[in-house]
PDB file of N, CA, C and O in Angstrom, chain B, residues numbered from 101:
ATOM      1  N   UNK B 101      98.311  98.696  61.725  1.00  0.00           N
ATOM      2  CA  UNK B 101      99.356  98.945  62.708  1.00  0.00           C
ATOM      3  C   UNK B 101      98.915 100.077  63.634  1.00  0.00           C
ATOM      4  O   UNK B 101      98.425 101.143  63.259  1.00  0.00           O
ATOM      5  N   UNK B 102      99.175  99.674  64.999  1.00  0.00           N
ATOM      6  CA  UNK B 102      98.681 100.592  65.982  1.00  0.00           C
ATOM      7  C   UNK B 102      99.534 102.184  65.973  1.00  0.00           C
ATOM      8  O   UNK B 102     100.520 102.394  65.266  1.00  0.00           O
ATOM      9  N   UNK B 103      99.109 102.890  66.617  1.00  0.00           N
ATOM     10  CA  UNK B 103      99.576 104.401  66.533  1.00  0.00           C
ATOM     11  C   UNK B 103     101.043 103.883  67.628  1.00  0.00           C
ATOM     12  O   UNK B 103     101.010 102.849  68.296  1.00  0.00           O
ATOM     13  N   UNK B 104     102.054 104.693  67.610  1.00  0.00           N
ATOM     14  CA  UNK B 104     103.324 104.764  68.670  1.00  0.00           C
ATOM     15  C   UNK B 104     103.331 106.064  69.382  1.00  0.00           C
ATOM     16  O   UNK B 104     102.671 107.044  69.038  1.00  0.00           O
ATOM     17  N   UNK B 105     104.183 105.992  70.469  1.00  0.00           N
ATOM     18  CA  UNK B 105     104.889 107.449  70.641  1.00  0.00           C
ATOM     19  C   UNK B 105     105.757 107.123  71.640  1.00  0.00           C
ATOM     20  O   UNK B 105     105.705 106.361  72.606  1.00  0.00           O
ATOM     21  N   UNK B 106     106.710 108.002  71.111  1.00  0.00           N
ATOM     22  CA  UNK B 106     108.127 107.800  71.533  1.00  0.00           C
ATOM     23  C   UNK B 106     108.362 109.078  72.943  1.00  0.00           C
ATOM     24  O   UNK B 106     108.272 110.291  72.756  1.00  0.00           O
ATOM     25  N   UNK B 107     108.605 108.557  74.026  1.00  0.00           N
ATOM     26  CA  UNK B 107     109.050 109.335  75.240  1.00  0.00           C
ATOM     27  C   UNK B 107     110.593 109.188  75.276  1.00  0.00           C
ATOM     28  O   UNK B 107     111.243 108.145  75.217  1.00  0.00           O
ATOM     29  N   UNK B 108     111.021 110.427  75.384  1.00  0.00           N
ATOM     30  CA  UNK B 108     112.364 110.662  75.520  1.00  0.00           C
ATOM     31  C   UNK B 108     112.902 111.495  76.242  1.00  0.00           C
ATOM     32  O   UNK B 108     112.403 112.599  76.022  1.00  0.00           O
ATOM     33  N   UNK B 109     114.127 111.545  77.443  1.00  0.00           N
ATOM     34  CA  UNK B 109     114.766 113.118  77.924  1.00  0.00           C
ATOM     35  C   UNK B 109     116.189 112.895  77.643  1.00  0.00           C
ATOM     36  O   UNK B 109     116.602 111.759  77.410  1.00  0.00           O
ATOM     37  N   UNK B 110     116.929 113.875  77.651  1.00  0.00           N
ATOM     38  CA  UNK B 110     118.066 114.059  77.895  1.00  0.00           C
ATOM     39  C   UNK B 110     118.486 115.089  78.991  1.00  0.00           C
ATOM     40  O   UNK B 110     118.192 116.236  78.652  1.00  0.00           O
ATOM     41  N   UNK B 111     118.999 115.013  80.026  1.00  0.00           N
ATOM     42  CA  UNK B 111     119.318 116.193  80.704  1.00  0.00           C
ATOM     43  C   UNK B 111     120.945 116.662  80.514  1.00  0.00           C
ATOM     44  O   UNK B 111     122.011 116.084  80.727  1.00  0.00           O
ATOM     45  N   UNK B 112     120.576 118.022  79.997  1.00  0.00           N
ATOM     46  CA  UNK B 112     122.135 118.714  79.836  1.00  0.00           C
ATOM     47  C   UNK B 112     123.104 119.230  81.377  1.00  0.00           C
ATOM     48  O   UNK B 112     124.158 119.817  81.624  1.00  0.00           O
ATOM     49  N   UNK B 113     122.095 118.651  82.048  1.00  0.00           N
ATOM     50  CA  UNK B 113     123.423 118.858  83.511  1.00  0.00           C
ATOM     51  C   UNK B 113     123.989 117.846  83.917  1.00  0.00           C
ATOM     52  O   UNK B 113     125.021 117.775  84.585  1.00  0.00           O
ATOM     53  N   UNK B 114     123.146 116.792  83.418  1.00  0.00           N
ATOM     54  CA  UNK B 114     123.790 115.340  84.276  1.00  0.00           C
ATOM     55  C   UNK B 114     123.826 114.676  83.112  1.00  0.00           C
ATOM     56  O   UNK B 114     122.754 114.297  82.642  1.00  0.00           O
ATOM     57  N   UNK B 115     125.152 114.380  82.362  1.00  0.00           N
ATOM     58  CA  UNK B 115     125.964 113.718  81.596  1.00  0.00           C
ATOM     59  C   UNK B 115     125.374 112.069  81.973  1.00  0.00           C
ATOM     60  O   UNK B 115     125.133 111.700  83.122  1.00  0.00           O
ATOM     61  N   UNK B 116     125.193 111.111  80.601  1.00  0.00           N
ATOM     62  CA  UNK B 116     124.079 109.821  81.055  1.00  0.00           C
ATOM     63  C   UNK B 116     123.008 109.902  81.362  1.00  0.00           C
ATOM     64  O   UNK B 116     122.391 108.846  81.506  1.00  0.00           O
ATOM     65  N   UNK B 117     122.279 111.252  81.612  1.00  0.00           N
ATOM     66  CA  UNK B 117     121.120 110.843  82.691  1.00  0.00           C
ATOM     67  C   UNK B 117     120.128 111.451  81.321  1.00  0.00           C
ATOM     68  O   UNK B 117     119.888 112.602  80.958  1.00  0.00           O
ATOM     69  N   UNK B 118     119.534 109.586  80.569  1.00  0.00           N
ATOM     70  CA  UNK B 118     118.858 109.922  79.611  1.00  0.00           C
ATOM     71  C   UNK B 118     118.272 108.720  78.995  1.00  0.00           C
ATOM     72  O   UNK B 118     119.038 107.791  78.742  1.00  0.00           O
ATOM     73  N   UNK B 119     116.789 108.588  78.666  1.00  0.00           N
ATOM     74  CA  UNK B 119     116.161 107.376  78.415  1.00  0.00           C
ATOM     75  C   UNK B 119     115.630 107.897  77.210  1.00  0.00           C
ATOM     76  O   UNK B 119     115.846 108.979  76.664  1.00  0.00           O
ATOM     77  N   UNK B 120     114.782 106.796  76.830  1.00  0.00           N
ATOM     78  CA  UNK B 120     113.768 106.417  75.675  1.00  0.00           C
ATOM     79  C   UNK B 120     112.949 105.425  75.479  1.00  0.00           C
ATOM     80  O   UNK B 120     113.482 104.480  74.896  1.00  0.00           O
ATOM     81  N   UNK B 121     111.965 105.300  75.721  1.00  0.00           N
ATOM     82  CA  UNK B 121     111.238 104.326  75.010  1.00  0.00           C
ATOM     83  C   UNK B 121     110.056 104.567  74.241  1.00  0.00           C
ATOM     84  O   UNK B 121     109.635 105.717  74.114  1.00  0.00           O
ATOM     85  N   UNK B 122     109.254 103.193  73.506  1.00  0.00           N
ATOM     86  CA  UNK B 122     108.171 103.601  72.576  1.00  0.00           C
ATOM     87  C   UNK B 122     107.713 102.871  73.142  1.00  0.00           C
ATOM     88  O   UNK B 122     108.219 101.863  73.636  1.00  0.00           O
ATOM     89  N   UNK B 123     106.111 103.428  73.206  1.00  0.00           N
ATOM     90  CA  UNK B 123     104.856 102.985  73.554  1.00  0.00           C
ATOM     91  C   UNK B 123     103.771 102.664  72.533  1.00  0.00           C
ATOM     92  O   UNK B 123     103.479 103.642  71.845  1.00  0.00           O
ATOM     93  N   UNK B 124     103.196 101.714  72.294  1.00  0.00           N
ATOM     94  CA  UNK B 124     101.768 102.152  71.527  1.00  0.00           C
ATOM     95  C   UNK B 124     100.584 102.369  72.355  1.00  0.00           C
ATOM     96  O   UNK B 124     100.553 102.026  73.537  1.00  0.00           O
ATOM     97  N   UNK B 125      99.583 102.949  71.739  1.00  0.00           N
ATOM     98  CA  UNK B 125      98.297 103.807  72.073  1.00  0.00           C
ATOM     99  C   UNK B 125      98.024 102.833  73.213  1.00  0.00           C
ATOM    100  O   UNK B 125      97.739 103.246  74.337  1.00  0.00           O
ATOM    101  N   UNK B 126      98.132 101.246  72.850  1.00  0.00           N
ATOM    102  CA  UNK B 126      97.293 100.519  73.587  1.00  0.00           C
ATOM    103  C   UNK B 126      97.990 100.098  74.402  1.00  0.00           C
ATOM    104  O   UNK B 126      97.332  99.598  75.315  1.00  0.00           O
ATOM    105  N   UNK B 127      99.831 100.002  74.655  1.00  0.00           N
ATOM    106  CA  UNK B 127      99.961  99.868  75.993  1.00  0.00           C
ATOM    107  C   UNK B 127     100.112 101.231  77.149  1.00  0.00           C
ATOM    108  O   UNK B 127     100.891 101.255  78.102  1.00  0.00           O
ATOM    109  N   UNK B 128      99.155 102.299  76.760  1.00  0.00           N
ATOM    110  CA  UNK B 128      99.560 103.623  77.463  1.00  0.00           C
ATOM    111  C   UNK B 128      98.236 103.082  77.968  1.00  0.00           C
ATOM    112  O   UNK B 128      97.887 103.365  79.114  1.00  0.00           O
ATOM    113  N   UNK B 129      97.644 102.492  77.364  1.00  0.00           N
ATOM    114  CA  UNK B 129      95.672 102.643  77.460  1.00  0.00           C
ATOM    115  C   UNK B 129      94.672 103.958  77.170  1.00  0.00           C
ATOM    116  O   UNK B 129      93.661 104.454  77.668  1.00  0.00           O
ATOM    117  N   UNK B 130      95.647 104.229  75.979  1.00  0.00           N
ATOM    118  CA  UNK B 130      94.784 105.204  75.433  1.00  0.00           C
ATOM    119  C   UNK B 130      93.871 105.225  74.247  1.00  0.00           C
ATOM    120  O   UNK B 130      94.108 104.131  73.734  1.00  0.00           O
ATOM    121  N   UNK B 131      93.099 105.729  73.610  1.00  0.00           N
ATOM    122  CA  UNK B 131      92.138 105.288  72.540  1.00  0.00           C
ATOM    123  C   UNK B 131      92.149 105.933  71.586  1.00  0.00           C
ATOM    124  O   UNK B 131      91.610 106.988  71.923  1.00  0.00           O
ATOM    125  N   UNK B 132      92.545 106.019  70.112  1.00  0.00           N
ATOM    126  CA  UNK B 132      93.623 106.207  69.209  1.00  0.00           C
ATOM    127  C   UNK B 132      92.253 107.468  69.102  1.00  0.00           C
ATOM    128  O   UNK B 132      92.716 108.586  69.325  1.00  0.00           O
ATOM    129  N   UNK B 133      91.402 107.482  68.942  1.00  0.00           N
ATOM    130  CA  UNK B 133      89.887 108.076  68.439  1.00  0.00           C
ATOM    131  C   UNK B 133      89.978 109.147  69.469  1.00  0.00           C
ATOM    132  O   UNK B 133      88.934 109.795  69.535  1.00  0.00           O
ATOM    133  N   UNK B 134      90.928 109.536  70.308  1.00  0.00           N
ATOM    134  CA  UNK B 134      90.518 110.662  71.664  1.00  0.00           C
ATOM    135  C   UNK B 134      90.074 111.980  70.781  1.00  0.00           C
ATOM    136  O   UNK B 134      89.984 111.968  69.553  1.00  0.00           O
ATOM    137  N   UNK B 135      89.913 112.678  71.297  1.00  0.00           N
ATOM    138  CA  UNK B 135      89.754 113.956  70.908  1.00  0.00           C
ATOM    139  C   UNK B 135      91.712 114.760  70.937  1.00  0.00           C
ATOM    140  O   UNK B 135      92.613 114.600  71.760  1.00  0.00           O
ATOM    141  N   UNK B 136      91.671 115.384  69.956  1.00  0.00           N
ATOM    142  CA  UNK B 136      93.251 115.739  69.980  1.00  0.00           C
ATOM    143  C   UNK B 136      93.587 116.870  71.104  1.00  0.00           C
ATOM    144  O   UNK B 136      94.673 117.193  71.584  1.00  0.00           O
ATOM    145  N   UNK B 137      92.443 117.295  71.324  1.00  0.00           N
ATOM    146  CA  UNK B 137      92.918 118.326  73.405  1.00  0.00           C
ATOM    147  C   UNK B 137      93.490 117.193  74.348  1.00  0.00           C
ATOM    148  O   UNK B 137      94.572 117.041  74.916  1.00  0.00           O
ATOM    149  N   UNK B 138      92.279 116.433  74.279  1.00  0.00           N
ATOM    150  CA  UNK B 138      92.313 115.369  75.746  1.00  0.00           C
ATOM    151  C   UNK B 138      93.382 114.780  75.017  1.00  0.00           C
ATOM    152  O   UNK B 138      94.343 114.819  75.786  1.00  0.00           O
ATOM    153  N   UNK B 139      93.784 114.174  73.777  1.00  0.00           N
ATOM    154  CA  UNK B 139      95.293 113.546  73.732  1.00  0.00           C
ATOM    155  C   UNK B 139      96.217 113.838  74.205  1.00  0.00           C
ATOM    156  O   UNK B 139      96.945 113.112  74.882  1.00  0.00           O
ATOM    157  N   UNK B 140      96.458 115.589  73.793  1.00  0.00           N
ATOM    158  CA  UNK B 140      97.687 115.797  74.234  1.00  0.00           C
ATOM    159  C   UNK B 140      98.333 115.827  75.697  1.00  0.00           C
ATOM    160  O   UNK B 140      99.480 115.656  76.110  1.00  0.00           O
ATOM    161  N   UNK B 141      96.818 116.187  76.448  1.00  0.00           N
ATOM    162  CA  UNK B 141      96.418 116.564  77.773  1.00  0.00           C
ATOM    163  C   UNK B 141      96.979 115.070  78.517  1.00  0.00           C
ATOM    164  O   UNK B 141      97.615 115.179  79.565  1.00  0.00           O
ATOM    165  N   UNK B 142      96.807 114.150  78.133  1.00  0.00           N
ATOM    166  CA  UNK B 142      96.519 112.707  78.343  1.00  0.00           C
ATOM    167  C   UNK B 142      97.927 112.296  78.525  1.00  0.00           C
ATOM    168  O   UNK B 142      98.358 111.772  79.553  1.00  0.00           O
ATOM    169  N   UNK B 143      98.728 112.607  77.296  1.00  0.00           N
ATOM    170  CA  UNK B 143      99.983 112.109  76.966  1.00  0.00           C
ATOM    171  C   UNK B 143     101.231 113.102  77.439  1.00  0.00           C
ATOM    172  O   UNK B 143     102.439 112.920  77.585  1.00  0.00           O
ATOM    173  N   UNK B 144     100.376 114.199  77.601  1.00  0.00           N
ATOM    174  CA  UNK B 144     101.217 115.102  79.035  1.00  0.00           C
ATOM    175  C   UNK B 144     101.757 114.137  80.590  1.00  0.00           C
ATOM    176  O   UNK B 144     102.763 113.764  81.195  1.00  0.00           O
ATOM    177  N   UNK B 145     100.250 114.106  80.634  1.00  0.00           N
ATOM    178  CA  UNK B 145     100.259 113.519  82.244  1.00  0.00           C
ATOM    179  C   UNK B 145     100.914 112.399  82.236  1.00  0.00           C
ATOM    180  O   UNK B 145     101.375 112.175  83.355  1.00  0.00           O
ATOM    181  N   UNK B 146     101.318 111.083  80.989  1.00  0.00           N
ATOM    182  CA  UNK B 146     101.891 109.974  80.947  1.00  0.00           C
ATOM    183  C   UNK B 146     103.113 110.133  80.886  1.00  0.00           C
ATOM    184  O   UNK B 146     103.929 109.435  81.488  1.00  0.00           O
ATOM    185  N   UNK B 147     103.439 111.300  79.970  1.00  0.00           N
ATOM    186  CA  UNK B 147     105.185 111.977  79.665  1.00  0.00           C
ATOM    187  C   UNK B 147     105.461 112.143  81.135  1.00  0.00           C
ATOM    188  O   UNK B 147     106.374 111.419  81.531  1.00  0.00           O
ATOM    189  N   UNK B 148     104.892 112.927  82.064  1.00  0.00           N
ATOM    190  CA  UNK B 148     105.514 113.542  83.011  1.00  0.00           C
ATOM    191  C   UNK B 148     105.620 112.209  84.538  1.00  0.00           C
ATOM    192  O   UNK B 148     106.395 112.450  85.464  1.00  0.00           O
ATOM    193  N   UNK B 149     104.844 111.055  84.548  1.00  0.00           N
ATOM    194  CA  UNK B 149     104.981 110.763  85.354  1.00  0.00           C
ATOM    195  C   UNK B 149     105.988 109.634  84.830  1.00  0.00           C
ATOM    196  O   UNK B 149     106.339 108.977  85.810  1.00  0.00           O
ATOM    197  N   UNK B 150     106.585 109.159  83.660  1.00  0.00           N
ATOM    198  CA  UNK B 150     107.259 108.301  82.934  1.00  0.00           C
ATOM    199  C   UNK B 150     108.495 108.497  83.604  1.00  0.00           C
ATOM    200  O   UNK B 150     109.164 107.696  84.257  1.00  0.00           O
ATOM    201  N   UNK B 151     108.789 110.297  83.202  1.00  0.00           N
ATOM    202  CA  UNK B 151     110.035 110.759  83.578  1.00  0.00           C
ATOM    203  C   UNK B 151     110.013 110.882  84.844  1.00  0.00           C
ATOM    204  O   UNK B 151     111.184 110.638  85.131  1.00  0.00           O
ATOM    205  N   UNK B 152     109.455 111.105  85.846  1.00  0.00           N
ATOM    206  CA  UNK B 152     109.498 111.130  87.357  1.00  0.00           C
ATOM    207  C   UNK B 152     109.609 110.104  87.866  1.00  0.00           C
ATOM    208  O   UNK B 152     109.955 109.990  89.042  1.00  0.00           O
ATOM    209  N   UNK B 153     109.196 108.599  86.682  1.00  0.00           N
ATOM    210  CA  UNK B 153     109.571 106.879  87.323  1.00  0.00           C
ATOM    211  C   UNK B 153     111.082 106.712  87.004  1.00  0.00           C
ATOM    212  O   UNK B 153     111.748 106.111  87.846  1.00  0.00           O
ATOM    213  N   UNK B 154     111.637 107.124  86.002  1.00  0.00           N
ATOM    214  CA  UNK B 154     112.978 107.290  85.417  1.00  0.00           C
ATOM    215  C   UNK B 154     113.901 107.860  86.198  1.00  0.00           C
ATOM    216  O   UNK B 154     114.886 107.122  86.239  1.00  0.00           O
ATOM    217  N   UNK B 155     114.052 108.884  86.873  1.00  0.00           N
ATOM    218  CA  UNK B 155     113.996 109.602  87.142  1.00  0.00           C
ATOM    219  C   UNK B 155     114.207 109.526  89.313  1.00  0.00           C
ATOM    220  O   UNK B 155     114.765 110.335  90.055  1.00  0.00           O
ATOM    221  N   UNK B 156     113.688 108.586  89.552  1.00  0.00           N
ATOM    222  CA  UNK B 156     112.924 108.398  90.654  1.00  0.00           C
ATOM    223  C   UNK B 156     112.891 109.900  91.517  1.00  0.00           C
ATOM    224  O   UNK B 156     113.811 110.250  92.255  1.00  0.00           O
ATOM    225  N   UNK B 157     111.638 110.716  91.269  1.00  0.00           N
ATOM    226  CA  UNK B 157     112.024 112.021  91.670  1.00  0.00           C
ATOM    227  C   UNK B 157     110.893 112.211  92.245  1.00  0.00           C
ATOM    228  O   UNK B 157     109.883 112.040  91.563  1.00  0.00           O
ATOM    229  N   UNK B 158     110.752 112.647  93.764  1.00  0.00           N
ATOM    230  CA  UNK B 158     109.733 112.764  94.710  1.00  0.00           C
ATOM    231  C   UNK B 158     109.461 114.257  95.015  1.00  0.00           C
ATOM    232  O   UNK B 158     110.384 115.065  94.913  1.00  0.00           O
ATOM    233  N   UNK B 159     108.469 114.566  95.312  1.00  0.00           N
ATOM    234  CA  UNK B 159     108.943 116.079  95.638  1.00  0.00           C
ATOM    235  C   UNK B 159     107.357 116.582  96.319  1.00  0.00           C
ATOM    236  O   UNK B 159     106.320 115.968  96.066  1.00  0.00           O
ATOM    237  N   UNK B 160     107.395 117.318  96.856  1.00  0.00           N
ATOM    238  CA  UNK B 160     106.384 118.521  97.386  1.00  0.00           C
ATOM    239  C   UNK B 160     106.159 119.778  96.867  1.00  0.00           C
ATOM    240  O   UNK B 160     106.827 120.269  95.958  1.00  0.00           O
ATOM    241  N   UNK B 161     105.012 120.435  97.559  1.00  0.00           N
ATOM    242  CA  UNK B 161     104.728 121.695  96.924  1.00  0.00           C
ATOM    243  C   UNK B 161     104.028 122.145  98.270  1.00  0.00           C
ATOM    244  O   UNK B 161     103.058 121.585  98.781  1.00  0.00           O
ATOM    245  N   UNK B 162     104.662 123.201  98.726  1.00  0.00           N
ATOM    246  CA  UNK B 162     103.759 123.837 100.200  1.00  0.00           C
ATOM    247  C   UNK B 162     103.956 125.117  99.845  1.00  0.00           C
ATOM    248  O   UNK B 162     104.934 125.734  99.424  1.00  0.00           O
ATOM    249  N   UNK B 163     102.799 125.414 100.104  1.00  0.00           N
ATOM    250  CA  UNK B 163     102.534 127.212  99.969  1.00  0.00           C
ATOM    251  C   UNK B 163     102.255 128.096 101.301  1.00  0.00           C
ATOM    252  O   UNK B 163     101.123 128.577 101.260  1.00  0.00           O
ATOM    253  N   UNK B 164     102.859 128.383 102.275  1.00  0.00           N
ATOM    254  CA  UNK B 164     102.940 129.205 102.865  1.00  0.00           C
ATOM    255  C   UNK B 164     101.882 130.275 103.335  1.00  0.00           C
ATOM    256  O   UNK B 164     102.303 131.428 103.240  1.00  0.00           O
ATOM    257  N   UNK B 165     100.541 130.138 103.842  1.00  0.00           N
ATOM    258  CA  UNK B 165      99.912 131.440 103.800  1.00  0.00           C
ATOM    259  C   UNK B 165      99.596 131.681 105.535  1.00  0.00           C
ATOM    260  O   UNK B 165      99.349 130.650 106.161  1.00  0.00           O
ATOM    261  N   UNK B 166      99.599 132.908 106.258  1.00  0.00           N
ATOM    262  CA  UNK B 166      99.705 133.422 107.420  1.00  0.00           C
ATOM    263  C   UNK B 166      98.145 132.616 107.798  1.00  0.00           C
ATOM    264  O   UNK B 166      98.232 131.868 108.772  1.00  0.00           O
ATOM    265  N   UNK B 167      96.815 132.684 107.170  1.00  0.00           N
ATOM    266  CA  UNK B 167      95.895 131.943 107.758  1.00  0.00           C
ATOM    267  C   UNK B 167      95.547 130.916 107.614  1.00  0.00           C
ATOM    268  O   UNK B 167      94.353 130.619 107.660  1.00  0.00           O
ATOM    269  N   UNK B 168      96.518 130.054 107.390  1.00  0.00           N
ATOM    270  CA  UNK B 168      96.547 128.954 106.925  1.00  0.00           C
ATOM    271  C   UNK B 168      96.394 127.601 107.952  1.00  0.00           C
ATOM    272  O   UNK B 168      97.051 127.533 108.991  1.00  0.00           O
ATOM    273  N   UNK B 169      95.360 126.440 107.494  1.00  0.00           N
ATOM    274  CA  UNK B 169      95.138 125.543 108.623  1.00  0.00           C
ATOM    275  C   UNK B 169      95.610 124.348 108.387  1.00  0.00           C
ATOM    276  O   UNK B 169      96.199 124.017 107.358  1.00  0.00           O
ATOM    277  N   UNK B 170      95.430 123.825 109.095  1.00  0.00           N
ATOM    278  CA  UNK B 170      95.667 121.872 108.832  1.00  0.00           C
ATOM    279  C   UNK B 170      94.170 121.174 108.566  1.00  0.00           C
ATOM    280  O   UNK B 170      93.045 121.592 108.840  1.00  0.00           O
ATOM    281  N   UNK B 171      94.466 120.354 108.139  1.00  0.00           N
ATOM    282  CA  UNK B 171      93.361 119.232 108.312  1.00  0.00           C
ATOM    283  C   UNK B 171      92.783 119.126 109.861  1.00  0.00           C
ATOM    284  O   UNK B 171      91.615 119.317 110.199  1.00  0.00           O
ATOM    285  N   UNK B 172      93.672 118.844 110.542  1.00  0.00           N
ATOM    286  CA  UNK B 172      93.465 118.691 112.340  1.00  0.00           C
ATOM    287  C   UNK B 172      92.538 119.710 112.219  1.00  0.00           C
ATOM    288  O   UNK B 172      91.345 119.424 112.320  1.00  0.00           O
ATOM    289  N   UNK B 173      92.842 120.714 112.044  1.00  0.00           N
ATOM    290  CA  UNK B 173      91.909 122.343 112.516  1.00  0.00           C
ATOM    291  C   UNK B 173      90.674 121.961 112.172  1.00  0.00           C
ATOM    292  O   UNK B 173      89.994 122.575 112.994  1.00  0.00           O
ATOM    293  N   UNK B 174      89.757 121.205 111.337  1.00  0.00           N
ATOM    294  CA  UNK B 174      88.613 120.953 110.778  1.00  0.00           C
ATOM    295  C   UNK B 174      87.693 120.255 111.884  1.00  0.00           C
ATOM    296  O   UNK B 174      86.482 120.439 112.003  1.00  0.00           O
ATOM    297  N   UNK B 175      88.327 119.592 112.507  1.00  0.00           N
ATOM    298  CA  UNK B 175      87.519 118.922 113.608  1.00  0.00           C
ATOM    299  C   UNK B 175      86.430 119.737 114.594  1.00  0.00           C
ATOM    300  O   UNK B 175      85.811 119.127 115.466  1.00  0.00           O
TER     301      UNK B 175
END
């Protein structure tokens, strides 16, 4: 029997707003033999984008710096 793991949230601000499901190793496409860093590392990055499909949650990150360029500027 293949390995599982169970993804789950509950959020305590928004009443309902809460899933679960189980996965095995092989429908994540992961390889039961990983090294246990890169697992967890692995099953981070799958947790977090699971809940952001759940979730449907888009978002940005801009950092602000005074010498700061664009892409355009490279030309």
């Amino acid at each position: 029997m293949s390995k599982t793991i169970t993804f789950s949230f509950r959020s305590s601000k928004y009443e309902g707003t809460e899933a679960k499901e189980i996965f095995t190793f092989e429908n994540l496409g992961i390889d039961e033999e990983m090294d246990d860093n890169l697992l967890k590392v692995e099953i981070d990055k799958l947790f977090q984008e699971w809940v952001w499909d759940k979730l449907n949650i888009s978002y940005s990150i801009v950092i602000d710096e005074e010498n700061a360029y664009s892409s355009e500027d490279r030309q």
